[in-house]
C-alpha positions in Angstrom: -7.3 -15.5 -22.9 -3.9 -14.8 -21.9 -3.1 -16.5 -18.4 -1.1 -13.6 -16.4 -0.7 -15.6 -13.6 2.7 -14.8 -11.2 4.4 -18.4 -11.6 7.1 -17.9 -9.8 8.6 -14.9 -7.1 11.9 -14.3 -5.1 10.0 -13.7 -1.9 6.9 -15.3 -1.7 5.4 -18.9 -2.2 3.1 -19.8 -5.2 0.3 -21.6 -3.7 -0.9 -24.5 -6.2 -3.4 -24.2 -8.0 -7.4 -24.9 -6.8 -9.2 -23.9 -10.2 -12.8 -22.7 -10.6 -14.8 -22.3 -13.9 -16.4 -19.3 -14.3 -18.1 -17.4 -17.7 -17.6 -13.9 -18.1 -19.7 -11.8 -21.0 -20.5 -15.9 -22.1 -16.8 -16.6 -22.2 -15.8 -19.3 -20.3 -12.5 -19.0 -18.2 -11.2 -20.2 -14.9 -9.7 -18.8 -11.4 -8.7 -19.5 -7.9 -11.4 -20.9 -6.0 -11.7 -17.7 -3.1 -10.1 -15.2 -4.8 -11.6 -11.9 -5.4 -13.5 -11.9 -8.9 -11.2 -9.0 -9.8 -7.7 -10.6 -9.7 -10.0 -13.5 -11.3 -10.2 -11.4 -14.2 -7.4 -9.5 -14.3 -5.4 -12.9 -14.3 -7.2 -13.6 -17.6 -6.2 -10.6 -19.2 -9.4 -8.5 -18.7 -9.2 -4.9 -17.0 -12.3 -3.3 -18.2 -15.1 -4.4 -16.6 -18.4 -2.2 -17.8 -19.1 1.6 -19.5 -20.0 3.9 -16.7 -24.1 5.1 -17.7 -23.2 8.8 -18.0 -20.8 8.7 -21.3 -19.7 5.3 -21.7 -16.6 5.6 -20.2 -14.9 2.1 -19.4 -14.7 1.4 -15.7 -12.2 -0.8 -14.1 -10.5 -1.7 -11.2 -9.0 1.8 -9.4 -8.9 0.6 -5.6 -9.5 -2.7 -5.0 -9.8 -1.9 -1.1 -13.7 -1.5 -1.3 -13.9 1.9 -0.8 -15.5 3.1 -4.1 -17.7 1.3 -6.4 -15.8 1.8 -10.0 -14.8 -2.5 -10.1 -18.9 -3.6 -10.4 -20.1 -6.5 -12.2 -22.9 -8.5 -12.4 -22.3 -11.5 -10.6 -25.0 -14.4 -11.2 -27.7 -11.6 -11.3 -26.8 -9.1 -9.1 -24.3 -6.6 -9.0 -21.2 -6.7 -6.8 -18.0 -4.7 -6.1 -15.9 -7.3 -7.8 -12.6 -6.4 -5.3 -14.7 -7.2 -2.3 -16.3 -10.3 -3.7 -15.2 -14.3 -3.5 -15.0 -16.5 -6.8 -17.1 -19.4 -6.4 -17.3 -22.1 -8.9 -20.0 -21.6 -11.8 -20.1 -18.3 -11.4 -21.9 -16.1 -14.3 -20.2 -12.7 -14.3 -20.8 -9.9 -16.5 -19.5 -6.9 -17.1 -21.9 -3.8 -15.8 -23.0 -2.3 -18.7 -24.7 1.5 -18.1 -26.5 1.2 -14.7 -27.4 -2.2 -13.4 -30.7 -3.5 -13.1 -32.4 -4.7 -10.0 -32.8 -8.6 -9.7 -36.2 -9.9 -9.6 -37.9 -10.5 -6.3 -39.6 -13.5 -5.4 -42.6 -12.3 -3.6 -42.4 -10.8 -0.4 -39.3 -11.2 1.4 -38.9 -12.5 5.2 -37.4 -10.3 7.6 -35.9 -10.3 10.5 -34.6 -7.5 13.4 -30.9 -7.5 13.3 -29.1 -9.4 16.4 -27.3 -7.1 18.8 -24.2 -8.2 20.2 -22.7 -6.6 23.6 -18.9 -6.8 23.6 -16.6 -5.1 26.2 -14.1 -3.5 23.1 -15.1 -3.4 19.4 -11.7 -3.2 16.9 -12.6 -2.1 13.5 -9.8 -3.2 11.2 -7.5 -6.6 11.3 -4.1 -4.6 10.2 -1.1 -3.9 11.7 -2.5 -1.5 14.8 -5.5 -3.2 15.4 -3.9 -6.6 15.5 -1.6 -5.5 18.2 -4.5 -3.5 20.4 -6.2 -7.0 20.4 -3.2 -8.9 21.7 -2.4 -6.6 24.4 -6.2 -6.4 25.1 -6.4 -10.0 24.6 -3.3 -10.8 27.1 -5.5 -8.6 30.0 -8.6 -11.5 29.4 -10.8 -9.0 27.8 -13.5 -9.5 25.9 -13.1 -8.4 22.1 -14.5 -8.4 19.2 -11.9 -7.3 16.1 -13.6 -7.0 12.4 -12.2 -7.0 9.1 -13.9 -6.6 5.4 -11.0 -8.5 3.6 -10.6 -12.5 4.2 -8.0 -12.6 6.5 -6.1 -10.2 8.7 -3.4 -8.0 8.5 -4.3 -5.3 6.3 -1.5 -3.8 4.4 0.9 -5.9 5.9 -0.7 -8.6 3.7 0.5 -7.0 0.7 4.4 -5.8 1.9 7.2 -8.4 0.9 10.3 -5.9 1.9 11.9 -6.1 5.3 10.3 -3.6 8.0 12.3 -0.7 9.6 12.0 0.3 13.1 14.0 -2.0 15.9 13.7 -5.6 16.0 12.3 -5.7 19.8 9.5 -3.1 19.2 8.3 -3.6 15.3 9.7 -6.9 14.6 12.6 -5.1 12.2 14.1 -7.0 9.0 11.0 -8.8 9.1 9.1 -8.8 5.6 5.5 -7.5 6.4 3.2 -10.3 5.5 5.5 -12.3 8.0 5.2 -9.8 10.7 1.0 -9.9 9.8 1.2 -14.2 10.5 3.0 -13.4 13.9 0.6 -11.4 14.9 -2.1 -13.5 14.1 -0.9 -16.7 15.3 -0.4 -14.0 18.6 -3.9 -13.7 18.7 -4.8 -17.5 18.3 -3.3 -17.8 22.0 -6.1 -15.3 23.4 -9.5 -17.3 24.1 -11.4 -13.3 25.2 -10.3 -12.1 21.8 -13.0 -13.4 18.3 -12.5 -12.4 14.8 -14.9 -12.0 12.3 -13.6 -11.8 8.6 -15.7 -10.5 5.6 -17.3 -8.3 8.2 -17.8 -4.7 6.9 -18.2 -1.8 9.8 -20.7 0.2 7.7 -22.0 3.2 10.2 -21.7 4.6 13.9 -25.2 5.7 15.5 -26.4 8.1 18.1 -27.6 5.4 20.4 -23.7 3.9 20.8 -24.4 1.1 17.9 -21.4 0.2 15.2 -23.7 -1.4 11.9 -22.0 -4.4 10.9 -22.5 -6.5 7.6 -21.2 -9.7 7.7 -22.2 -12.8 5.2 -24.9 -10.4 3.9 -26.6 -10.2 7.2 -26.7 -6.9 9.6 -26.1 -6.9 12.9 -25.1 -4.1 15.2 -22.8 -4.5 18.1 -22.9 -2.9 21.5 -19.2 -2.0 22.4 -18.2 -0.5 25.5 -15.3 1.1 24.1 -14.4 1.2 20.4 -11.1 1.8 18.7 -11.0 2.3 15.4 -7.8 1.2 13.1 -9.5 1.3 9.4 -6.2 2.3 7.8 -5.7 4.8 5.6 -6.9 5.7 1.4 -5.1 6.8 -1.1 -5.3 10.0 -2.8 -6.1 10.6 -6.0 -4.6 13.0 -8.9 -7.3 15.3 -11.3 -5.3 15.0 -14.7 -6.9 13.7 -17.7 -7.7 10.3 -18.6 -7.2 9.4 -14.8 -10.3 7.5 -15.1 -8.9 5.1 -17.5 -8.4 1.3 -16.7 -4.5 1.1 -15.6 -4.9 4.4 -13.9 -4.7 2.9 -10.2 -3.9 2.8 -6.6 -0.4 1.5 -5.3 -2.6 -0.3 -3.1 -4.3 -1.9 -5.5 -1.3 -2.7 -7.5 0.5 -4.5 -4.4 -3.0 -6.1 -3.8 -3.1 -7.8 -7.3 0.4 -8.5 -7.0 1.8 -9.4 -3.8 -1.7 -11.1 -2.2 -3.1 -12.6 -4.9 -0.2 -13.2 -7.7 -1.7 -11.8 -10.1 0.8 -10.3 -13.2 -1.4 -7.4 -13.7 0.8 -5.1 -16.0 4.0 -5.6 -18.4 5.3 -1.9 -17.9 4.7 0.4 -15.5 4.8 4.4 -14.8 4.4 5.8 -10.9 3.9 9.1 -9.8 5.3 9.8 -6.1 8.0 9.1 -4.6 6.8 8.9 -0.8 7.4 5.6 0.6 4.4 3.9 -0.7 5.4 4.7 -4.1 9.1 3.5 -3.8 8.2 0.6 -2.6 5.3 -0.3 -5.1 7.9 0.3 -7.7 10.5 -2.2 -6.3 7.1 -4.8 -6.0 6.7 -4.5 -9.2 10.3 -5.7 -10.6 9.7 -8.4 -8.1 6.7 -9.8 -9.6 8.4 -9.4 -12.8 6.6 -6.2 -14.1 9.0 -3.0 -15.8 9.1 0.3 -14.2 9.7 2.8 -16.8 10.5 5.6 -14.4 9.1 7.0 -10.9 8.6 10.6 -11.3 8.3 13.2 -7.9 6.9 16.3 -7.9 9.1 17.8 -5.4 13.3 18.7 -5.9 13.6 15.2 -3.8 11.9 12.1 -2.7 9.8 12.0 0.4 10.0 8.5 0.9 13.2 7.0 3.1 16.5 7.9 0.5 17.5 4.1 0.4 14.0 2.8 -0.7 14.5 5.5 -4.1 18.3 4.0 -4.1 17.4 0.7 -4.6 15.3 1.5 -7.5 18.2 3.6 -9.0 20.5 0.6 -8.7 17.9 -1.9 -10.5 18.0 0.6 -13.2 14.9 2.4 -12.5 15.2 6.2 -13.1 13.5 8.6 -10.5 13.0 11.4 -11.7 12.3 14.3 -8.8 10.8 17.9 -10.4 7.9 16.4 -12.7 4.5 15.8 -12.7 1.7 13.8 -14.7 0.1 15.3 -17.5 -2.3 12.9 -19.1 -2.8 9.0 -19.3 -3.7 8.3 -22.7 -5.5 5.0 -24.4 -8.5 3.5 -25.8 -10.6 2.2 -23.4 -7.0 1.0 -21.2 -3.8 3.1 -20.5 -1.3 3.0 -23.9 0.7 5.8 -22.8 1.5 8.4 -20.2 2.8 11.8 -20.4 4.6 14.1 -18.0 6.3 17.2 -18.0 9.4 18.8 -15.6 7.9 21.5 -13.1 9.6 24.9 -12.5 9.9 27.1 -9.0 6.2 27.8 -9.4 5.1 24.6 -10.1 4.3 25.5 -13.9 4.8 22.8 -16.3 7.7 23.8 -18.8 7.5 24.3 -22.1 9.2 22.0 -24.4 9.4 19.0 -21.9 6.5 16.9 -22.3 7.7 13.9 -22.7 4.8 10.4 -23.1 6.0 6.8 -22.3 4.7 3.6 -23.5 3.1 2.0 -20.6 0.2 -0.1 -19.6 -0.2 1.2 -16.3 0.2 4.2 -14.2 0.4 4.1 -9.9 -0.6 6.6 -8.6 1.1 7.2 -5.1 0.5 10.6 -3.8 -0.2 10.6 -0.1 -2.6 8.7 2.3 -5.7 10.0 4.1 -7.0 8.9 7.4 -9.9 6.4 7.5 -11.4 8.3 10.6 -14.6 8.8 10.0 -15.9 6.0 12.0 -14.1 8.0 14.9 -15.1 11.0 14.2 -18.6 10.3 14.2 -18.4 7.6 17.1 -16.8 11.1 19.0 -19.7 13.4 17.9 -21.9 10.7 19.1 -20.3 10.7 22.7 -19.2 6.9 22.6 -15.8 6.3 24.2 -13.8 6.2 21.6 -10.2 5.7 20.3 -7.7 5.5 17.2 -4.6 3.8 16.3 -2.5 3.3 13.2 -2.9 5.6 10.2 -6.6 6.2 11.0 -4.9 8.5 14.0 -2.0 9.7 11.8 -0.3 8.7 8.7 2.7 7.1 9.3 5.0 3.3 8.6 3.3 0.2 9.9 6.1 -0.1 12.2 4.2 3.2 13.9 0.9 1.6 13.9 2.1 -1.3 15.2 3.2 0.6 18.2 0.1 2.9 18.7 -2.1 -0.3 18.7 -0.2 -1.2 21.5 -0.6 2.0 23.3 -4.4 2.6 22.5 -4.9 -1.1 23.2 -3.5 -0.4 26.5 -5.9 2.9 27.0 -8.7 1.1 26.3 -7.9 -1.4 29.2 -7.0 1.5 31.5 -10.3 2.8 30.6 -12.5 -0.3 31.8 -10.7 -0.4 34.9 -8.8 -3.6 33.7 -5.1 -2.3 33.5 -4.0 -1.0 37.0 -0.3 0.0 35.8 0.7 2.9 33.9 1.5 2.9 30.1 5.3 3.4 30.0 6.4 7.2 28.8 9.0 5.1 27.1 6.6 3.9 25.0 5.2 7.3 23.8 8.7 8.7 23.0 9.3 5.8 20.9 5.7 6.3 18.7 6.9 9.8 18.3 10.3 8.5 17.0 8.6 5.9 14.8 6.4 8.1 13.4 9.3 10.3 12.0 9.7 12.0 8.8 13.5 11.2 7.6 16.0 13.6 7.9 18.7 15.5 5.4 20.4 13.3 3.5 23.9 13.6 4.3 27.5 12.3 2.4 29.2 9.6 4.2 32.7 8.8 2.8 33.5 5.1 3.3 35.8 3.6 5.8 39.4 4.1 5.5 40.6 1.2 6.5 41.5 -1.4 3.8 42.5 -4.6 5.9 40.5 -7.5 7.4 36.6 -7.4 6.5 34.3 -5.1 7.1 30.9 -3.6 6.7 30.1 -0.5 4.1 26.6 1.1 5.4 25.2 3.6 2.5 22.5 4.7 4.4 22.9 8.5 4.3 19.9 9.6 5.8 17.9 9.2 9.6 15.2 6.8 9.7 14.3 4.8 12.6 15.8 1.7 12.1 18.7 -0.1 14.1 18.3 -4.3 13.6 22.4 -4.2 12.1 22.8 -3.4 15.9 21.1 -6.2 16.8 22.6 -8.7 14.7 26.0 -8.1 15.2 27.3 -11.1 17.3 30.4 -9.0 18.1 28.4 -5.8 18.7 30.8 -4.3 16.5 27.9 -1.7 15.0 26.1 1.2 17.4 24.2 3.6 15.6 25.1 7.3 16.3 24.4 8.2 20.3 23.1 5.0 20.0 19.7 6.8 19.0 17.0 4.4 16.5 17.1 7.3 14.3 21.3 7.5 14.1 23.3 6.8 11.4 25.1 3.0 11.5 28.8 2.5 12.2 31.9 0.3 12.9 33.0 0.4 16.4 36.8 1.6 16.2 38.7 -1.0 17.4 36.2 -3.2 16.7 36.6 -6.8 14.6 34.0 -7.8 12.0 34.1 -11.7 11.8 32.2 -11.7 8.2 29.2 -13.3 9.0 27.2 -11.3 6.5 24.3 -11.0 9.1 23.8 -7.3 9.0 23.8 -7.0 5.1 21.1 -10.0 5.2 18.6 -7.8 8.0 19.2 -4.3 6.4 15.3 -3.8 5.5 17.3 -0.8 3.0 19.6 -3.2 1.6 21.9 -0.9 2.0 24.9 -2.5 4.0 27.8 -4.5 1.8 30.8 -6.5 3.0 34.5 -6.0 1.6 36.9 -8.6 3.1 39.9 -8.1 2.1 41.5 -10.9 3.6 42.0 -13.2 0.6 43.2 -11.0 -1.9 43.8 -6.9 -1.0 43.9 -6.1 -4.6 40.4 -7.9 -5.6 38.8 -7.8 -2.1 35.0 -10.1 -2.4 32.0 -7.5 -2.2 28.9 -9.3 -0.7 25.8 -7.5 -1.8 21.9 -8.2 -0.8 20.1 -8.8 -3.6 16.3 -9.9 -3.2 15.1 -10.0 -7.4 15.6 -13.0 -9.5 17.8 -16.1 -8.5 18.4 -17.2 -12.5 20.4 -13.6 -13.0 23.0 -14.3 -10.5 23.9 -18.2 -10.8 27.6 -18.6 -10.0 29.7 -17.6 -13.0 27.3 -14.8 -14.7 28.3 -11.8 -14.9 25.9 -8.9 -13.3 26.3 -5.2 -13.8 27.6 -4.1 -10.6 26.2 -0.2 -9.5 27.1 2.1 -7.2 24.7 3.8 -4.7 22.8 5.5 -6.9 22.9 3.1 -10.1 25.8 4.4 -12.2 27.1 0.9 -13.6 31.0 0.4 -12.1 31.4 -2.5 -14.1 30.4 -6.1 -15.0 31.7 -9.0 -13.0 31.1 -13.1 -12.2 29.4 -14.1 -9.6 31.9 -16.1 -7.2 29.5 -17.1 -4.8 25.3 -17.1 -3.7 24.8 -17.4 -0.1 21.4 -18.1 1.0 20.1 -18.6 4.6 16.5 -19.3 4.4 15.9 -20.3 7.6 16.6 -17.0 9.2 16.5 -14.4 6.4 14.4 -15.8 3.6 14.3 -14.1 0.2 17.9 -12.2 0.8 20.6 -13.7 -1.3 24.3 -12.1 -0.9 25.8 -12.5 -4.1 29.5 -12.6 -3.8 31.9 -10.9 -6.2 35.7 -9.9 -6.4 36.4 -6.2 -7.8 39.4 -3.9 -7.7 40.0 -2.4 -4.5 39.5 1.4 -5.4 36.0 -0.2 -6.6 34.8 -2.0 -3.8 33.7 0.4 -1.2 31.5 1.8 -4.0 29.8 -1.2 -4.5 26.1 -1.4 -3.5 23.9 -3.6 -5.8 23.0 -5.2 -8.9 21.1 -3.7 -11.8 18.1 -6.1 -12.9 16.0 -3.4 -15.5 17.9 -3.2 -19.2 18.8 0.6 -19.9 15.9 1.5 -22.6 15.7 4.9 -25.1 12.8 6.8 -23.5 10.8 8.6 -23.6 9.2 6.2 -26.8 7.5 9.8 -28.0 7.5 13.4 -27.7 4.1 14.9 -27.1 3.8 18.5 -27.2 -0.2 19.3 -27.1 -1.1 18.8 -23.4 -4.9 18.6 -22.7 -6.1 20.7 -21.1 -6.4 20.7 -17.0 -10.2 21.2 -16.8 -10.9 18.2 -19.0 -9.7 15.9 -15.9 -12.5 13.5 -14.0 -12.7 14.8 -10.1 -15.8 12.6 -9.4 -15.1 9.5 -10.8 -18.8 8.3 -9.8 -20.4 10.8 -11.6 -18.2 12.0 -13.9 -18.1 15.5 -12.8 -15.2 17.0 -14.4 -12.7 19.7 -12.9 -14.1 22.1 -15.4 -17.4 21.7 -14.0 -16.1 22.2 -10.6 -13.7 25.2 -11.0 -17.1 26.5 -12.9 -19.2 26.1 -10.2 -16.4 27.6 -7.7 -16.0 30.7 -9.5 -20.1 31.7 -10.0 -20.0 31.8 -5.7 -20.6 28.0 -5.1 -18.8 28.0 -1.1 -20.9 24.8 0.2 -20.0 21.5 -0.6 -23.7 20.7 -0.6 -24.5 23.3 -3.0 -22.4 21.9 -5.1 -23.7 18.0 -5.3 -26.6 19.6 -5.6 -25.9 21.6 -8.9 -23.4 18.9 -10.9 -24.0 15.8 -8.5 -19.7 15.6 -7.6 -19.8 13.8 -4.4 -23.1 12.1 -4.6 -21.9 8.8 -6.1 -21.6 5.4 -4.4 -18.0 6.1 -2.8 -19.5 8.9 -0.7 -16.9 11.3 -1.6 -14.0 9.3 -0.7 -12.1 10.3 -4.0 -13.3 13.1 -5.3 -13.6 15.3 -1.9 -10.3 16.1 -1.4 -9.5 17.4 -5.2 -12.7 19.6 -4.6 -10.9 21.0 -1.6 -8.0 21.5 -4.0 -9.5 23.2 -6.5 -11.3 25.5 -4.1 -7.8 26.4 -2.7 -6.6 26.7 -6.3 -9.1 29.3 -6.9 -8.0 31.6 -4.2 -10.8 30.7 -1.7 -10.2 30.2 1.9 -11.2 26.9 3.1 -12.6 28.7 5.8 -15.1 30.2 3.9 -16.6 26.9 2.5 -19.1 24.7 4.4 -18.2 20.8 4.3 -20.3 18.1 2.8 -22.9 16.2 5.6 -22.0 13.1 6.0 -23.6 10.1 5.4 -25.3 8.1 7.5 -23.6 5.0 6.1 -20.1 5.1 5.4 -20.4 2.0 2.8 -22.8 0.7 0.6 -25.7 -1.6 1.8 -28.1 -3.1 0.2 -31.8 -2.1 1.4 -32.6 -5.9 1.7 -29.8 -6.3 3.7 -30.4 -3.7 6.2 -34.1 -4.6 6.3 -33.0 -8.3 7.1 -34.1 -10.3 4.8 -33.1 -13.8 4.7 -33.0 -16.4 1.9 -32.1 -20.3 2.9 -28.7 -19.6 2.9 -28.4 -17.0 5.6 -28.0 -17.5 9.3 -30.3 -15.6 11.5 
């Protein structure tokens, strides 16, 4: 098996190796003692991991956050959601083939009533706005309880290794995200009223004011006082066919496989959205060494921040804004993907279906609110509260914030926080939580003396840490607002010390000094992809802002300051004047001939899997819509879409779509009841039973 192991990354640290055995199918192999069995398996090369029971389909990893069940094996007899589940050595894993048999009982089984635990606050989720509730919570002496299914905290920050926007006072900006995740945590160490529990998976919210918890297998329900929920957001999901197949996945789950666990899980990549999530993905991926054949939109322009999509243009990625996915192809794992350009009525056009050669395709469409915990907890009457993306979608450096404010609320609440939240604070969460503006054209400064900075940042996002760098506070942003543009003081001197091109989390400030030679002024450009391309003396293709090659030229100098901006090189080089202000970064990705084939005989749209758990297809659906079906319930009740083991997670929201699609008004159409249980369990588990391993 082929090892597809990251062995080394500009930004983050290779930890050595601690190898397991393992067997899978009867094959031996071996993995990362603690990781999850999925990037286990994935690092050896194997993406399909059983044939769904319905048709045979292969099944694989789609969003390695838990929330559905499509990753299952059989792990040492029973089966497991191999995302959520620790290697351990010896380990006999196989892959889940039709539906998976119940393991053999032993006789009767001891059980025990599930412990109750009273705590003043209950924090469900360890990311960015639940990490900072529990410090400001923790810093009042309050008693809390914060739980997280993955192994440690952070959430999402885990997986971000770019630089954070936002201001460097409120969101820790120019920080890379898994840092900002260990500051927070080692914040928390510090707080003796504040306990953790890891691997502990909030399953259900009850009538009598009780939050299910499974943790190590065992149930136990906890008592909170108040509860604030922070669970995050999930990702959406496109109906198009072969959507389904292995290599059809999550951005989430991409960064997850590559950026927390190192895992090389693709050789060339396709990703459809270009919000932020998407954007970013893409410029993980050339990181970790993977190809991004293009990074196609939907809309006439981008969503995400203008700066993320220009630094994919400049490593040679193209964006392309107006199409849309058509079909992922392969058999039994993604071979190909083809897309089409999209006209004024969002019709494909005819004569542009165009298929790459891929292994993979992201799919980054938009984010929806992990709230149901909250919603129920609020038809249930508890006091309850949400922060971070499970109250609205928006950057960590937003959820960050609202932590703080609900953490804050909460205290208020039990009497604990005598003050008043500063109105400061809510003006800045509104600001934060900001959609960027228009882009706009920005011609470069005139001046063509001294040294000075070039911002090609043509768009308002809130983010200001070039302010804050500046020893000469020589940069203010315009009316010195977060969300203003960046500029050079007039009158102003810029001393060259490269600090504000090293924070810039767009990498989108350069330096042109002058000062040496006027006719070949040195460029200093951030550069954050492989240290072997830019050794002194290469030459490197040299782009403009939005990736046309301006030329190719030697590297004069690397400059490297690890202790305060690890990961950011500024790669020095000397170009002719009427050049330099163009200057704005390096091209990594090869120019290739694409697309590799012309496919002209789309499948068709009804053919597409809604309800990946029960394969229910959008045929079956639109079907159903158009004899009269208007409940939700009706309709698991005639084809079964919604009543697999993800509850609905995926699959709800296209059925919404396709309902709109059809001409009905939502209004007309009754929602689905929800579950009890908002995640699997398994009945012994619920039932208590204990085996020799288990604490009571």
């Amino acid at each position: 098996m082929a090892n597809k192991r990251i062995q080394s990354h500009p930004i983050l640290e290779v930890p050595p190796e601690d190898a397991v055995a393992f067997t899978w199918n009867g094959t031996a192999m071996t993995g990362r003692n603690g990781e999850m069995i999925s990037s286990a398996l994935f690092a050896n090369d194997v993406h399909v991991f059983g044939h769904h029971h319905k048709d045979g389909s292969p099944q694989g990893l789609f969003c390695a956050n838990g929330q559905c069940a499509q990753c299952m094996v059989v792990a040492d007899g029973s089966p497991v959601k191999s995302c959520m589940t620790p290697l351990r050595e010896g380990m006999t894993l196989q892959s889940l083939e039709g539906l998976p048999r119940l393991p053999e009982t032993g006789g009767k089984p001891v059980c025990v009533p599930a412990a109750e635990t009273a705590v003043a606050v209950l924090i469900i989720g360890g990311g960015p706005a639940g990490l900072s509730a529990a410090i400001e919570l923790g810093k009042l002496g309050i008693e809390t309880l914060i739980i997280d299914d993955k192994d440690r905290l952070g959430g999402k920050l885990v997986l971000q290794t770019h630089k954070f926007f936002g201001s460097v006072e409120d969101s820790h900006a120019g920080t890379r995200g898994f840092e900002i995740g260990a500051i927070l945590e080692r914040q928390l160490h510090d707080l003796p009223s504040v306990t953790v529990w890891l691997a502990a998976t909030a399953v259900g919210v009850f009538s009598d004011g009780v939050v299910g918890v499974v943790k190590e297998k065992v149930y136990r329900r906890i008592r909170p006082q108040k509860l604030l929920v922070a669970t995050g957001a999930r990702e959406k999901m496109l109906s198009f066919p072969g959507n389904t197949l292995p290599g059809v996945y999550g951005a989430g789950a991409f960064q997850t496989l590559v950026n927390r666990d190192l895992v090389k899980s693709s050789e060339r990549v396709l990703i459809v959205g270009g919000g932020n999530v998407g954007l970013i993905a893409g410029y993980h991926a050339i990181q970790a060494g993977i190809e991004v054949a293009a990074l196609i939109e939907a809309l006439p322009r981008v969503g995400g921040y203008k700066v993320h999509a220009d630094k994919l243009r400049r490593l040679g990625v193209p964006v392309l804004t107006g199409h849309t996915v058509v079909a992922a192809h392969g058999n039994g794992h993604v071979e190909g993907v083809t897309i089409a350009e999209l006209d004024d009525r969002w019709h494909t056009v005819a004569g542009t279906l165009k298929t790459y050669a891929v292994d993979t395709v992201l799919v980054a469409v938009g984010l929806a609110e992990v709230d149901e915990f909250y919603l129920k907890a609020r038809q249930w009457g508890m006091d309850v509260y949400a922060a971070g993306d499970a109250q609205e979608i928006a950057e960590a450096s937003a959820a960050m914030f609202t932590g703080k404010i609900e953490g804050l609320k909460v205290a208020k609440a039990l009497g604990r926080y005598p003050g008043e939240i500063p109105s400061e604070w809510d003006e800045k969460a509104v600001i934060l939580k900001s959609r960027p503006g228009e882009p706009v054209h920005r011609e470069p400064p005139a001046g063509e003396k001294g040294v000075m900075p070039v911002f090609h940042c043509q768009q308002e996002v809130p983010c200001n840490p070039c302010t804050s760098v500046c020893p000469e506070g020589a940069i203010r942003t315009e009316n010195d607002r977060i969300t203003g543009l960046p500029y050079l003081v007039e009158g102003a001197t810029c001393k060259g010390c490269m600090a504000c091109v090293a924070i810039c989390p767009g990498l989108a400030i350069t330096l042109v000094d002058y000062r040496k030679d006027p006719s070949h002024p040195t460029v200093t450009l951030p550069y954050e992809i492989w240290r072997e391309r830019v050794e002194k003396g290469q030459r490197v293709p040299v782009t403009d802002q939005e990736g046309a090659i301006l030329g190719h030229y030697p590297v004069q100098r690397v400059v490297a300051n690890r202790r305060k901006y690890p990961g950011t090189l500024l790669v020095q080089v000397k170009m002719a004047r009427r050049l330099a202000k163009r200057a704005a970064g390096i091209r990594v990705q090869e120019a290739r001939v694409d697309p590799s084939a012309v496919y002209e005989k789309a499948p068709l749209p009804d053919e597409a899997v809604v309800c990946r758990c029960e394969r229910i297809t959008a045929g079956e659906i639109r079907s159903a819509v158009r004899s009269g079906v208007r409940d939700m319930n009706q309709m698991k009740a005639l084809n079964r879409a919604g009543m697999g083991a993800c509850g609905s997670k995926t699959c709800r929201p296209m059925i919404w779509r396709i309902f709109q699609e059809e001409g009905v008004d939502l209004k007309a159409v009754t929602d689905r009841v929800d579950r009890p249980l908002f995640v699997e369990v398994a009945l012994g588990t619920l039932a208590g039973e204990r085996s020799g391993e288990q604490d009571a």
